[in-house]
C-alpha positions, -999 to +999 in steps of 0.1 A: -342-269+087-311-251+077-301-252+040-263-265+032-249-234+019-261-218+057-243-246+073-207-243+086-177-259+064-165-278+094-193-288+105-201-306+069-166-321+070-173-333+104-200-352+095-186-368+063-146-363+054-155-374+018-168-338+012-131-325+027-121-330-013-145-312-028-139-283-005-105-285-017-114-287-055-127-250-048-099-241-026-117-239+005-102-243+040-120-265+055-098-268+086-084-234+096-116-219+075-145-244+086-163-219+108-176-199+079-206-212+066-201-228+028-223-194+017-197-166+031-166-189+024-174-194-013-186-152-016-152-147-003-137-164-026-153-159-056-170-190-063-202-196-081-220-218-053-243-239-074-217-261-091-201-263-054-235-275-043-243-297-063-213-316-061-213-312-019-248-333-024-234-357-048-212-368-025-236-364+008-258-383-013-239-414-014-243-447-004-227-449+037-191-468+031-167-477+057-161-442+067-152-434+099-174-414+122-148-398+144-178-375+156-189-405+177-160-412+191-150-399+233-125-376+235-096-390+249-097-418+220-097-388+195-066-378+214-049-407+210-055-410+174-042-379+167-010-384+183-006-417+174-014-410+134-012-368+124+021-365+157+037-387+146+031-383+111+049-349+116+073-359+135+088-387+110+083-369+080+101-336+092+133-344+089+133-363+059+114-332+040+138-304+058+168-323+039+151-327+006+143-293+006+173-278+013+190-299-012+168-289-041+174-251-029+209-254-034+211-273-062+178-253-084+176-220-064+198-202-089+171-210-114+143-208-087+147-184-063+111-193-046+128-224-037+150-203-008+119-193+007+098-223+001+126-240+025+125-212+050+093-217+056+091-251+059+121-246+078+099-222+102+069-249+100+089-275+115+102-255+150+065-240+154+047-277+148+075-293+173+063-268+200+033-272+193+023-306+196+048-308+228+017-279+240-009-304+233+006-335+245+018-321+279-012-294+285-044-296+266-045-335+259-036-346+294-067-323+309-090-334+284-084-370+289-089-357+328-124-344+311-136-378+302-120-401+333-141-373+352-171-378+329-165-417+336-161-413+369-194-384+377-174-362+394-164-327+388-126-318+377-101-304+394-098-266+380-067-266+358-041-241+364-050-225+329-087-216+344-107-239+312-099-258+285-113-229+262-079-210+270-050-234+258-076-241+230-079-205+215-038-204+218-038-240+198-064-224+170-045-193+164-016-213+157-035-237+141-045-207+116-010-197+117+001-227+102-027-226+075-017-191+062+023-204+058+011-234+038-014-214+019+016-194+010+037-224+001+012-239-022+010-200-043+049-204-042+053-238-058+021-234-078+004-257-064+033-283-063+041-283-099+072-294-108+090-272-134+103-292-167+144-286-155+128-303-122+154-334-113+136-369-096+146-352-060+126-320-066+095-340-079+099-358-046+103-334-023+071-314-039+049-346-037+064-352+002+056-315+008+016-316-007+012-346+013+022-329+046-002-306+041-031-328+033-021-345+062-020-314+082-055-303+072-070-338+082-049-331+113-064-299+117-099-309+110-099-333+133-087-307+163-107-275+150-138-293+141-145-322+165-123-322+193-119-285+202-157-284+204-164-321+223-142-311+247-156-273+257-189-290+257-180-315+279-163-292+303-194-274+301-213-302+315-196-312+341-188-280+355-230-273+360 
């Protein structure tokens, strides 16, 4: 049986979110990062892997709750849960975080000058995440909801004009890692979203708006990288044999 330090980061999340905080506790990706195995992620990083362990089987250990076991569920109900929660999660909080930033860079960035470049890159974040879900919504989701009516259906799909769904895939998990690195780099910039003491009621806003994008995005992420990405090669795999 293989021990949990050999074992795959997303792979662990997958089977039980609760362990996504104790990944972060460590600063461990376990979205972008979750095919290294606990062992190699935490050598990379520095981190004494006992402690890490031990608290990854506290919380392995515990009584089942009301999690939910999105490794169960088809496909194209993953699919719709994404869009319907993480899409439009992103697409409603934006907006209201591209204005709050830009208003505490121009009001602070004399005195912060990391502010300027906190907002570009959200700034950047926001045109690459708006193309990117419109890829997955018109491209990869439509085929793999084709996967499962196929699956329902026992019949074989029609070859999609992007050969398999591994291709639009790998393009989704570069950006996907793309998109981890910039918000890596935010959270170094804002140290990891503290607000200074000269910080007014809008900057302490738009830092708590901003760390919860990401811990959104990461869930998001997880949930793609993890658990739908490889469902769906696997089922392609099956019905093409």
């Amino acid at each position: 049986m293989e021990t949990l330090e050999k074992i795959k980061i997303g792979d662990v999340v997958a089977k039980n979110f609760k362990t996504a905080a104790v990944f972060s506790k460590y600063g461990l990706d376990f979205c972008c990062g979750g095919q290294r195995s606990i062992e190699d992620a935490a050598a990379k990083k520095n981190i004494k892997l006992e402690p890490l362990l031990i608290e990854l089987n506290q919380v392995l250990n515990e009584p089942s709750s009301e999690q939910i076991d999105f490794n169960s569920w088809p496909s194209d109900l993953l699919v719709s849960y994404i869009v319907k929660t993480h899409h439009r999660y992103v697409r409603e909080k934006t907006p209201v975080l591209l204005a709050y930033l830009n208003k505490v860079a121009r009001v602070h960035g004399d005195r912060h000058p990391e502010l300027h470049e906190i907002n570009r890159l959200f700034e950047e974040s926001a045109v690459d995440l708006g193309h990117h879900l419109q890829k997955e919504e018109q491209i990869l989701f439509p085929f793999i909801e084709r996967l499962e009516e196929s699956k329902s259906e026992q019949e074989v799909p029609a070859a999609p004009a992007f050969g398999t769904v591994k291709n639009p895939i790998q393009m989704m998990l570069h950006e996907h890692e793309a998109e981890g690195d910039r918000f890596e780099k935010i959270r170094e910039l804002t140290s990891n979203y503290t607000v200074p003491a000269d910080g007014c009621s809008t900057y302490k806003v738009a830092f708590e708006m901003l760390e919860d994008f990401e811990n959104d995005l990461h869930k998001h992420i997880h949930l793609e990288n993890n658990i739908l990405f490889p469902k769906s090669i696997k089922l392609e795999e099956t019905l093409n044999n």
